[in-house]
mmCIF entry with sequence, helices, sheets and N, C-alpha, C, O atoms, coordinates in Angstrom:
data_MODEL
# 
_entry.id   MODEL 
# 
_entity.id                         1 
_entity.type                       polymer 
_entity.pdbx_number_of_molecules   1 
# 
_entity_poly.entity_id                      1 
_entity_poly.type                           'polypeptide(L)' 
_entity_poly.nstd_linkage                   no 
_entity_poly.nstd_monomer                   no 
_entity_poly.pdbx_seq_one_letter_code       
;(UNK)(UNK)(UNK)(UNK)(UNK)(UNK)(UNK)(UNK)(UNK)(UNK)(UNK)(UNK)(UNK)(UNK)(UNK)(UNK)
(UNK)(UNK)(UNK)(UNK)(UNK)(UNK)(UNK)(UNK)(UNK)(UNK)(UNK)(UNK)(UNK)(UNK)(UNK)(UNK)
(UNK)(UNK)(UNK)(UNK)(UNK)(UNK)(UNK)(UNK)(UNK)(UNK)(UNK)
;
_entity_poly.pdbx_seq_one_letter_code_can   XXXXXXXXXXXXXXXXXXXXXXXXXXXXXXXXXXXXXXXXXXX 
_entity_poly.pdbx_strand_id                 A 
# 
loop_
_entity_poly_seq.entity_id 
_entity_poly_seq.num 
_entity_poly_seq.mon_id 
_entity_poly_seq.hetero 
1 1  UNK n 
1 2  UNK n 
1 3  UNK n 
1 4  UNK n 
1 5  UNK n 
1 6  UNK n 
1 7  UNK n 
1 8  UNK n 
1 9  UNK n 
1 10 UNK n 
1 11 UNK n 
1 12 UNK n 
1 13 UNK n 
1 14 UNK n 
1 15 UNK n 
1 16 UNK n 
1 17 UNK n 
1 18 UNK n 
1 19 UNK n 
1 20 UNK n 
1 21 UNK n 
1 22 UNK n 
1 23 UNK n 
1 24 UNK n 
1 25 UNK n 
1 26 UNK n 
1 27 UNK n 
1 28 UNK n 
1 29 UNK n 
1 30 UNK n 
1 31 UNK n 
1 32 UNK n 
1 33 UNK n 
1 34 UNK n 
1 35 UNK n 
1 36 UNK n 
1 37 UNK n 
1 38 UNK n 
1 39 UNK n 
1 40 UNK n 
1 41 UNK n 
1 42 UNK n 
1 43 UNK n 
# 
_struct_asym.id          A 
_struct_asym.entity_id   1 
# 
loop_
_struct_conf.conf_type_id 
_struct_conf.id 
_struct_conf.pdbx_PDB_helix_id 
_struct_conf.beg_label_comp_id 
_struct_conf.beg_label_asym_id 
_struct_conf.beg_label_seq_id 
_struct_conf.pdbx_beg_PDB_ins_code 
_struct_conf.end_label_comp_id 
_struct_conf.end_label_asym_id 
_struct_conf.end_label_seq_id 
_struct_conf.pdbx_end_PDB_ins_code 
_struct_conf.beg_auth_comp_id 
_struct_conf.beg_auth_asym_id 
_struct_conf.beg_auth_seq_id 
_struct_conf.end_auth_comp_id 
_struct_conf.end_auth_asym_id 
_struct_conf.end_auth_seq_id 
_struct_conf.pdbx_PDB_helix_class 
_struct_conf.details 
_struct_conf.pdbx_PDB_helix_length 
HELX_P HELX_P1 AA1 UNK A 2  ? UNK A 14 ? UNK A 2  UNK A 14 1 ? 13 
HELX_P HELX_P2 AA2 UNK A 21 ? UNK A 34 ? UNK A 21 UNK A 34 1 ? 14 
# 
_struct_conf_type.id          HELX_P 
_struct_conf_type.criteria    ? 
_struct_conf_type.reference   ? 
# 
loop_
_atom_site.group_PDB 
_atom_site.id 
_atom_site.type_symbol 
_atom_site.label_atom_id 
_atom_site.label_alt_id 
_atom_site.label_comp_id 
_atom_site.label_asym_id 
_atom_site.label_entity_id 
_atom_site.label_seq_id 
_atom_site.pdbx_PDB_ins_code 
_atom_site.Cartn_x 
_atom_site.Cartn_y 
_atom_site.Cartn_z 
_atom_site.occupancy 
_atom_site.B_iso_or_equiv 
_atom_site.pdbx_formal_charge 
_atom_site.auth_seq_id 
_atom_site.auth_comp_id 
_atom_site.auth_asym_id 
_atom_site.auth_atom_id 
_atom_site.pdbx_PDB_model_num 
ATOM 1   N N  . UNK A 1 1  ? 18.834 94.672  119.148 1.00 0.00 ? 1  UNK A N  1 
ATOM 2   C CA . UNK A 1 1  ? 18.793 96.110  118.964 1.00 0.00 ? 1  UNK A CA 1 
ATOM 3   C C  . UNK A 1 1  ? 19.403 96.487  117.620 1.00 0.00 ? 1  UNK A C  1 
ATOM 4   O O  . UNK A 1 1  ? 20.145 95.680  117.060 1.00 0.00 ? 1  UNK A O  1 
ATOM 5   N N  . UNK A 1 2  ? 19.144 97.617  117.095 1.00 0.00 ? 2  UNK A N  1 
ATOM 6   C CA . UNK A 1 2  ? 19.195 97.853  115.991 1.00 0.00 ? 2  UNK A CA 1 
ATOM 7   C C  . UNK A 1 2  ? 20.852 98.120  116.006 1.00 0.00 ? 2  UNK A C  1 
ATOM 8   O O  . UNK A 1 2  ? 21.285 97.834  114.889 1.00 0.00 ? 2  UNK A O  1 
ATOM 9   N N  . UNK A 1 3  ? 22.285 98.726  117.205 1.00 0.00 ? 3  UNK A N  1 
ATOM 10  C CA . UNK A 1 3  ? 23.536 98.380  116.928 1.00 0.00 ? 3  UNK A CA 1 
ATOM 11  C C  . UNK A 1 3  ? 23.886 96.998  116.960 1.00 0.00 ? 3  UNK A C  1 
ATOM 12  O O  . UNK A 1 3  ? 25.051 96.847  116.595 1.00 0.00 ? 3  UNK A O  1 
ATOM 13  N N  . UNK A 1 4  ? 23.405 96.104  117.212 1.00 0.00 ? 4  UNK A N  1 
ATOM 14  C CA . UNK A 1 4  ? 23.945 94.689  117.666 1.00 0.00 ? 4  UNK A CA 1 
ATOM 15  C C  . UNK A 1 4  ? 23.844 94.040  116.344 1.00 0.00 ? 4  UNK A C  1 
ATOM 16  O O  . UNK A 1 4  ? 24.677 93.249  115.900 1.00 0.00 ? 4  UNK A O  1 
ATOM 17  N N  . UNK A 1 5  ? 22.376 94.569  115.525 1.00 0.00 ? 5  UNK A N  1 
ATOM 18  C CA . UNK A 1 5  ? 21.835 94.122  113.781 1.00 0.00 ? 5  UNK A CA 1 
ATOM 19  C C  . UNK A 1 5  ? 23.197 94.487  113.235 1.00 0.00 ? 5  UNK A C  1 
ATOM 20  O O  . UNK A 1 5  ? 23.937 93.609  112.790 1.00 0.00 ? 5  UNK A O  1 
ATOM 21  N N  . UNK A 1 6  ? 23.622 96.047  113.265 1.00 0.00 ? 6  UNK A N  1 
ATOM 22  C CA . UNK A 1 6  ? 24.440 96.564  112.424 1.00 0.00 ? 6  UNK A CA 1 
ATOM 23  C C  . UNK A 1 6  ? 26.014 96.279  113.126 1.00 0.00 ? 6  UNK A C  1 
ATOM 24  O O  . UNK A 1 6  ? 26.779 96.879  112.372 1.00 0.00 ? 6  UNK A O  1 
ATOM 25  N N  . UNK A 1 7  ? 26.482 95.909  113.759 1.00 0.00 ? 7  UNK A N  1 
ATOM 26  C CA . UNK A 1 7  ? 27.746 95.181  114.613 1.00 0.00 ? 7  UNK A CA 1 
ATOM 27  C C  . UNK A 1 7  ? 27.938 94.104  113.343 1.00 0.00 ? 7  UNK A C  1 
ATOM 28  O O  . UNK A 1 7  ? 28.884 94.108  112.555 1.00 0.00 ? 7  UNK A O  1 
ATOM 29  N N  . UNK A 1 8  ? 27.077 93.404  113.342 1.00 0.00 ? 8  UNK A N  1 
ATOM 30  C CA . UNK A 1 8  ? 27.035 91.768  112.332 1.00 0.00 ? 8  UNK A CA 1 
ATOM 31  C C  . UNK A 1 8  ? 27.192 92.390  110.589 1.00 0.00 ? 8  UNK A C  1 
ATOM 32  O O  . UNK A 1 8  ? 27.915 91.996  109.673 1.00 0.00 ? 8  UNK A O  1 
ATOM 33  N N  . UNK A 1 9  ? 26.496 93.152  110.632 1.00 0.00 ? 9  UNK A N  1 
ATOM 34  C CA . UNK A 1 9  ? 26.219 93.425  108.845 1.00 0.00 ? 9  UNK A CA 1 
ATOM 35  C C  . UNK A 1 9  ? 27.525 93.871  108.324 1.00 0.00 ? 9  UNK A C  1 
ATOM 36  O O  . UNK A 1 9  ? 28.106 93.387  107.352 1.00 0.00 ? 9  UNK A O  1 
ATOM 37  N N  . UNK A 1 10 ? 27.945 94.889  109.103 1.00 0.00 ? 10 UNK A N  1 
ATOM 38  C CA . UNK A 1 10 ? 28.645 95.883  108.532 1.00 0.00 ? 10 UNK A CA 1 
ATOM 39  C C  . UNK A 1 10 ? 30.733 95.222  109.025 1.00 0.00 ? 10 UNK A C  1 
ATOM 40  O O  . UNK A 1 10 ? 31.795 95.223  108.402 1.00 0.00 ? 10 UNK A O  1 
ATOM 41  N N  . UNK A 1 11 ? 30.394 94.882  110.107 1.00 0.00 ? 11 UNK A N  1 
ATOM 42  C CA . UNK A 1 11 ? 32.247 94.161  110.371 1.00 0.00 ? 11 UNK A CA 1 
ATOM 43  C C  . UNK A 1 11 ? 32.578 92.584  110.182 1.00 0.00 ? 11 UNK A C  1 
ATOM 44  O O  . UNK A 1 11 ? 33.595 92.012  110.574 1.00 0.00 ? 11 UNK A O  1 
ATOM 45  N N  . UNK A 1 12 ? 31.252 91.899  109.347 1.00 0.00 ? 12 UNK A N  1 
ATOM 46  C CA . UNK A 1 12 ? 31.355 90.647  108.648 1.00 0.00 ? 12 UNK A CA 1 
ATOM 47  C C  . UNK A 1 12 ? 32.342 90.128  107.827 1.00 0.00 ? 12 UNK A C  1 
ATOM 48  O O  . UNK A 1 12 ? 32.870 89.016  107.813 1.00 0.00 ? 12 UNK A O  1 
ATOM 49  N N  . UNK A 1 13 ? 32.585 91.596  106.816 1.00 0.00 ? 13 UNK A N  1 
ATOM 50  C CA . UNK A 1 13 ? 33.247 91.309  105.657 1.00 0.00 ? 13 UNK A CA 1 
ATOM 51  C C  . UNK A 1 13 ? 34.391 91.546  105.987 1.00 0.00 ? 13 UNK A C  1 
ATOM 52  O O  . UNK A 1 13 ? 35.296 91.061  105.308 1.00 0.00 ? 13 UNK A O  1 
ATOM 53  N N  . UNK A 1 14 ? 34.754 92.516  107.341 1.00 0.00 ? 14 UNK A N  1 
ATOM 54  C CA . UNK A 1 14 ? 36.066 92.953  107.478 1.00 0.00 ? 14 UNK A CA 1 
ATOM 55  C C  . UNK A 1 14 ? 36.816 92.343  108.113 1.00 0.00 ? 14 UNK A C  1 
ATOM 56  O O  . UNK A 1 14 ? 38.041 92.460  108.091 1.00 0.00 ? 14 UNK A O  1 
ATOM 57  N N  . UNK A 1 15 ? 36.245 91.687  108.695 1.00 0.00 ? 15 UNK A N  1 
ATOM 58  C CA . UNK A 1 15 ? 37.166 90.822  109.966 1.00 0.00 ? 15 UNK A CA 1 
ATOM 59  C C  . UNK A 1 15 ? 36.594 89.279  110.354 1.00 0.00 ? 15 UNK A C  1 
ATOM 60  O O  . UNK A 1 15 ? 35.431 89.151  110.736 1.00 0.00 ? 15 UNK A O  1 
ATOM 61  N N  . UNK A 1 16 ? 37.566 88.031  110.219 1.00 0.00 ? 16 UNK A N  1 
ATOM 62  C CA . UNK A 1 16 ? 37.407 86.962  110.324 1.00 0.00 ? 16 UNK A CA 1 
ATOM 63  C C  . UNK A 1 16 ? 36.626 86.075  111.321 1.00 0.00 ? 16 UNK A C  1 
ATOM 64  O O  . UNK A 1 16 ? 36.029 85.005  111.201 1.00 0.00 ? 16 UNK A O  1 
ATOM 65  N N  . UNK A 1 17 ? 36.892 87.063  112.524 1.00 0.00 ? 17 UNK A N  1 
ATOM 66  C CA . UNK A 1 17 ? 36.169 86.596  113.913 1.00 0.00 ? 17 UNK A CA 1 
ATOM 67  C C  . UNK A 1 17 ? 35.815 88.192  114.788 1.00 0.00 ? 17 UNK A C  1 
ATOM 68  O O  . UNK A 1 17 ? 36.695 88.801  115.396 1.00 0.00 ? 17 UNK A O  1 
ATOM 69  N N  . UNK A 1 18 ? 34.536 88.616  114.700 1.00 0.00 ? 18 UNK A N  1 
ATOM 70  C CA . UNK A 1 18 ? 33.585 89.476  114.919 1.00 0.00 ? 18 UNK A CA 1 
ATOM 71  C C  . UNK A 1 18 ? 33.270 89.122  116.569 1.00 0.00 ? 18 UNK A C  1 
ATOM 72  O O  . UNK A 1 18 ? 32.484 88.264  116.970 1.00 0.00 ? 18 UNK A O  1 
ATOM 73  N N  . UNK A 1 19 ? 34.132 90.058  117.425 1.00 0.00 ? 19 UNK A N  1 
ATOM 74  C CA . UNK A 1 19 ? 33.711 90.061  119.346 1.00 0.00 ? 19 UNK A CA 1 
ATOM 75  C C  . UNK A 1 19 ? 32.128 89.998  119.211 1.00 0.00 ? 19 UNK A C  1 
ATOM 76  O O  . UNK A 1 19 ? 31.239 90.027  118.361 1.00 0.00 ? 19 UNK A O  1 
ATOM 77  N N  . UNK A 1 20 ? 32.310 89.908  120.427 1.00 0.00 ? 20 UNK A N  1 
ATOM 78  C CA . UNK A 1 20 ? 30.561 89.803  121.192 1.00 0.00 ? 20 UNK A CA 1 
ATOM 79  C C  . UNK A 1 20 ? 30.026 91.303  121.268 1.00 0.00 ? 20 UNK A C  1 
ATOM 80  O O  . UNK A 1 20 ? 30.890 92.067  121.699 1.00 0.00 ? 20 UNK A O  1 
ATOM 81  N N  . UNK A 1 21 ? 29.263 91.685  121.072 1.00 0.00 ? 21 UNK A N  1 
ATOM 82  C CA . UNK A 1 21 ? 28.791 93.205  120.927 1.00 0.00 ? 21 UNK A CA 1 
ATOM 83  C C  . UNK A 1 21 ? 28.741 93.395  122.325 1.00 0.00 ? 21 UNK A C  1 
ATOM 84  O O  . UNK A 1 21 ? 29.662 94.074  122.780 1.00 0.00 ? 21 UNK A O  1 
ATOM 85  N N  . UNK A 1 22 ? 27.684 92.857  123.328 1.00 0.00 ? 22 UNK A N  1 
ATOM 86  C CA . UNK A 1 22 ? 27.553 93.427  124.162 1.00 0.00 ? 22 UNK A CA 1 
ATOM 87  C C  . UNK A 1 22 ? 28.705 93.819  125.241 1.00 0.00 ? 22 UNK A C  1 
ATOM 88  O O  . UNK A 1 22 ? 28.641 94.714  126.084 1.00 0.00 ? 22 UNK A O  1 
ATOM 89  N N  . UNK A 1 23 ? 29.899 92.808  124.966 1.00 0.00 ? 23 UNK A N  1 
ATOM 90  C CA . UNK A 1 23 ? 30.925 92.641  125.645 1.00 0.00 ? 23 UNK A CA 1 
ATOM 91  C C  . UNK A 1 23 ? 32.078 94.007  125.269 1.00 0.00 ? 23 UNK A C  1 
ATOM 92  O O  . UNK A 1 23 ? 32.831 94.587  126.051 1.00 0.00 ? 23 UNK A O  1 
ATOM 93  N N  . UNK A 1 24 ? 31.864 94.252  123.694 1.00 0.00 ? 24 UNK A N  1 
ATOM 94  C CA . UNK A 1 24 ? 32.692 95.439  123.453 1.00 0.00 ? 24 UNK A CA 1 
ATOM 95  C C  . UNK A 1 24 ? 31.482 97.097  124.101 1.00 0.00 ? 24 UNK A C  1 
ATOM 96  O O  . UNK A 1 24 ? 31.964 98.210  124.311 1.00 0.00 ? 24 UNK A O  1 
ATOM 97  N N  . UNK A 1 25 ? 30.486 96.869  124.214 1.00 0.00 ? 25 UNK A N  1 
ATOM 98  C CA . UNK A 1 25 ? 29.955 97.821  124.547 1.00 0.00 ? 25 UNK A CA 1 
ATOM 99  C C  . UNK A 1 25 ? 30.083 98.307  125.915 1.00 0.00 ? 25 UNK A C  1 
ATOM 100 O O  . UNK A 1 25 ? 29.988 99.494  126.227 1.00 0.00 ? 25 UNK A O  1 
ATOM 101 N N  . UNK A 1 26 ? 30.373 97.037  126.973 1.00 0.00 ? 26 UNK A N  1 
ATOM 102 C CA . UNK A 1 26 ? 30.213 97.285  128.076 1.00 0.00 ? 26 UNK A CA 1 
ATOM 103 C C  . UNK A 1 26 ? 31.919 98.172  128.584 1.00 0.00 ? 26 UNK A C  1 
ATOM 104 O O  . UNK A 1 26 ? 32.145 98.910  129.542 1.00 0.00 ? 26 UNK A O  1 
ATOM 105 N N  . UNK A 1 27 ? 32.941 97.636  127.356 1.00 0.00 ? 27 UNK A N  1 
ATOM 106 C CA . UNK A 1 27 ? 34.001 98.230  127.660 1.00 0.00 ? 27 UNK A CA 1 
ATOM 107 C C  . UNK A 1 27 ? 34.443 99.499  127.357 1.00 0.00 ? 27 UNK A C  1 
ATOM 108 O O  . UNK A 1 27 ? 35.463 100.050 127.771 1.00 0.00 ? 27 UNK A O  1 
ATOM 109 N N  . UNK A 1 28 ? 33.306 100.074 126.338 1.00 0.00 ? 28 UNK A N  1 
ATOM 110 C CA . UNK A 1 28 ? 33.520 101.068 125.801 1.00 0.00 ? 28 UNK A CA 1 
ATOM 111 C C  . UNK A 1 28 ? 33.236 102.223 126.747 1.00 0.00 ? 28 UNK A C  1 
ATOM 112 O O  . UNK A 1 28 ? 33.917 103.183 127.107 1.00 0.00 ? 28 UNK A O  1 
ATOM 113 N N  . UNK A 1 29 ? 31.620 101.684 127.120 1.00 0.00 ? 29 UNK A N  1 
ATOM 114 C CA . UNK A 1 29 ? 31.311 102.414 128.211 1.00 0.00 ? 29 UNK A CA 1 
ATOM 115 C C  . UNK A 1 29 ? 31.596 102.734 129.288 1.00 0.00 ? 29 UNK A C  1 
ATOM 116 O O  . UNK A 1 29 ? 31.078 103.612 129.979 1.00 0.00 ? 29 UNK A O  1 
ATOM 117 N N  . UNK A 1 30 ? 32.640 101.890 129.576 1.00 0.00 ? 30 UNK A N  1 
ATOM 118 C CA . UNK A 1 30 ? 33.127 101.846 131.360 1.00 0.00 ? 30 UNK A CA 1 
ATOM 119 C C  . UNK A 1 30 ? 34.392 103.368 130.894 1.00 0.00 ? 30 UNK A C  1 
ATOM 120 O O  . UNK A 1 30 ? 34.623 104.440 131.454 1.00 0.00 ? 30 UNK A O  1 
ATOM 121 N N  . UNK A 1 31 ? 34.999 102.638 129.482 1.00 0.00 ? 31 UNK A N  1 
ATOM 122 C CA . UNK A 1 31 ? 36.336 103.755 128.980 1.00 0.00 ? 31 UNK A CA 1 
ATOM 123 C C  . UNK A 1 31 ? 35.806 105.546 129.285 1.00 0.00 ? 31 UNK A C  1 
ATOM 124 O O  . UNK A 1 31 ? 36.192 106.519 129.933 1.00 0.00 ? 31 UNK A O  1 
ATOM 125 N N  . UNK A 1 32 ? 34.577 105.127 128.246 1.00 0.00 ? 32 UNK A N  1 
ATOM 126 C CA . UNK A 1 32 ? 34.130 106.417 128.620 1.00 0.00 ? 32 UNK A CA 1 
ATOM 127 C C  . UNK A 1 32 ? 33.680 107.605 129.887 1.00 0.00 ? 32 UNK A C  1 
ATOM 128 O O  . UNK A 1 32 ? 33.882 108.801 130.098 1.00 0.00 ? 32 UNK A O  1 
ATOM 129 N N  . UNK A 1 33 ? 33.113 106.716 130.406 1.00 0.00 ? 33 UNK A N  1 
ATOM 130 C CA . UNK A 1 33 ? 32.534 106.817 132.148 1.00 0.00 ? 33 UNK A CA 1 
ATOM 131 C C  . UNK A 1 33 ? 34.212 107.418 132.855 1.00 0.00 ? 33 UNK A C  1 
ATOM 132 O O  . UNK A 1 33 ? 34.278 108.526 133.387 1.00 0.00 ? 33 UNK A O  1 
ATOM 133 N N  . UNK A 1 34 ? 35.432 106.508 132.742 1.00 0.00 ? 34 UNK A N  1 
ATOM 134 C CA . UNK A 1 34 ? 36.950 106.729 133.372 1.00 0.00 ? 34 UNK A CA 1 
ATOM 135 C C  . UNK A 1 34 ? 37.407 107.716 132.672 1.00 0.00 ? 34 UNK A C  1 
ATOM 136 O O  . UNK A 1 34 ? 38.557 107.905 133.067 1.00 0.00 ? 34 UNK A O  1 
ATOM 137 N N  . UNK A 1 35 ? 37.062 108.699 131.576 1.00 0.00 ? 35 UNK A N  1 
ATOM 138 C CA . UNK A 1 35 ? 37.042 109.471 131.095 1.00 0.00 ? 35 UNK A CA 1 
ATOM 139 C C  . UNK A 1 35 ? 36.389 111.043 131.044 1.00 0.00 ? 35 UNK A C  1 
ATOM 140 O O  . UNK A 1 35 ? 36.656 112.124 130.520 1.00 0.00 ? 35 UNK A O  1 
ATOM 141 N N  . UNK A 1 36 ? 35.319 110.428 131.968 1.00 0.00 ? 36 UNK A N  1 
ATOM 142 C CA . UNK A 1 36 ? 34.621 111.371 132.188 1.00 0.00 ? 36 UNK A CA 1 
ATOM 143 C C  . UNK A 1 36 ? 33.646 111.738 130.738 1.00 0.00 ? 36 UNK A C  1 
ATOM 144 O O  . UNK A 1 36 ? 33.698 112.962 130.619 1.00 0.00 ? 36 UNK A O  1 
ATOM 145 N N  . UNK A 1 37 ? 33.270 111.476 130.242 1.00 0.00 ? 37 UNK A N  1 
ATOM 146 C CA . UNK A 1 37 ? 32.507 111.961 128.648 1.00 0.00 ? 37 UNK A CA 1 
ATOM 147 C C  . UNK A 1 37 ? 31.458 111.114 128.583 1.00 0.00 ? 37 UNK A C  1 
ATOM 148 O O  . UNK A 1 37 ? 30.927 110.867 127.500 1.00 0.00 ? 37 UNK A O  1 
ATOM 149 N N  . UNK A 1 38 ? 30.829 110.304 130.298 1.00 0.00 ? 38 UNK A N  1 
ATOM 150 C CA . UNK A 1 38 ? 29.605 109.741 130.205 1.00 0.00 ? 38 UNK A CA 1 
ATOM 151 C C  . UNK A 1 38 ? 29.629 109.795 131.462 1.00 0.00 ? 38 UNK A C  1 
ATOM 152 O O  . UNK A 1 38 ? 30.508 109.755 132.324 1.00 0.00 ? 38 UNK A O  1 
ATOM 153 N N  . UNK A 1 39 ? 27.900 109.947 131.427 1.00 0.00 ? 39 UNK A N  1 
ATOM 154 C CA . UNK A 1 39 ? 27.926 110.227 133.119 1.00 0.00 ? 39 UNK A CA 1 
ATOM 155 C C  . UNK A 1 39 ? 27.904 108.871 133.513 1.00 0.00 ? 39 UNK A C  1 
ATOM 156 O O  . UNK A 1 39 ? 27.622 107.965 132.729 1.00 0.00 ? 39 UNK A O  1 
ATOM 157 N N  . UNK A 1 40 ? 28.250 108.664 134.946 1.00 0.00 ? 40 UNK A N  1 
ATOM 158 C CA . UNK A 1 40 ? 28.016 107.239 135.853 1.00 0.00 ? 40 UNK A CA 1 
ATOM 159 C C  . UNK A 1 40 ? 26.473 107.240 135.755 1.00 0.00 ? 40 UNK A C  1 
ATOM 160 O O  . UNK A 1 40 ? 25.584 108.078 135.598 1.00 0.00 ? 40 UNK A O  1 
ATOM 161 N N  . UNK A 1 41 ? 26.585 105.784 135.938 1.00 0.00 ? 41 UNK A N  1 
ATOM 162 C CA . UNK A 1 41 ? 25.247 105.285 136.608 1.00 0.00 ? 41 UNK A CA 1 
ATOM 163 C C  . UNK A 1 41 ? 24.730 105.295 137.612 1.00 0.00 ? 41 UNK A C  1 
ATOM 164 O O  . UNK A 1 41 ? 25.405 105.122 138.627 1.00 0.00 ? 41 UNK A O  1 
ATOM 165 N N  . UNK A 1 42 ? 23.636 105.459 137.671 1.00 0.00 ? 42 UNK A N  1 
ATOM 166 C CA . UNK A 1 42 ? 23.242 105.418 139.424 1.00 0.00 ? 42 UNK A CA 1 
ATOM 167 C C  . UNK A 1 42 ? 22.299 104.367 139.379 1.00 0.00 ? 42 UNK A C  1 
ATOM 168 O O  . UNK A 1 42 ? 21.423 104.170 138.537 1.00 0.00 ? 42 UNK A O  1 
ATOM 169 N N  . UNK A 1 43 ? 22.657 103.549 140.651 1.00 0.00 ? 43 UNK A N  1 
ATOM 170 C CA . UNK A 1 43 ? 22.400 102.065 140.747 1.00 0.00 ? 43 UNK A CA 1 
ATOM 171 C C  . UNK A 1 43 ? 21.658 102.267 142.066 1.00 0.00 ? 43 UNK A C  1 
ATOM 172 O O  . UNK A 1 43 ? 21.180 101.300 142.660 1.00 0.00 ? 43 UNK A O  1 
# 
């Protein structure tokens, strides 16, 4: 996907060892969701 392209391009130069995208995404989203500022999922 076109954030996962830009995850790699852009925090390459900044940082020595670059997390797993999907792994920071899934945490971001859960933050947000416990926050209320994303709706839940419906499963």
């Amino acid at each position: 996907t076109r954030f996962r392209k830009l995850w790699k391009m852009r925090l390459s130069p900044q940082m020595a060892s670059i997390p797993e995208f999907g792994q920071v995404y899934r945490v971001i989203q859960r933050k947000l969701r416990q926050a209320g500022l994303l709706k839940q999922r419906k499963i």
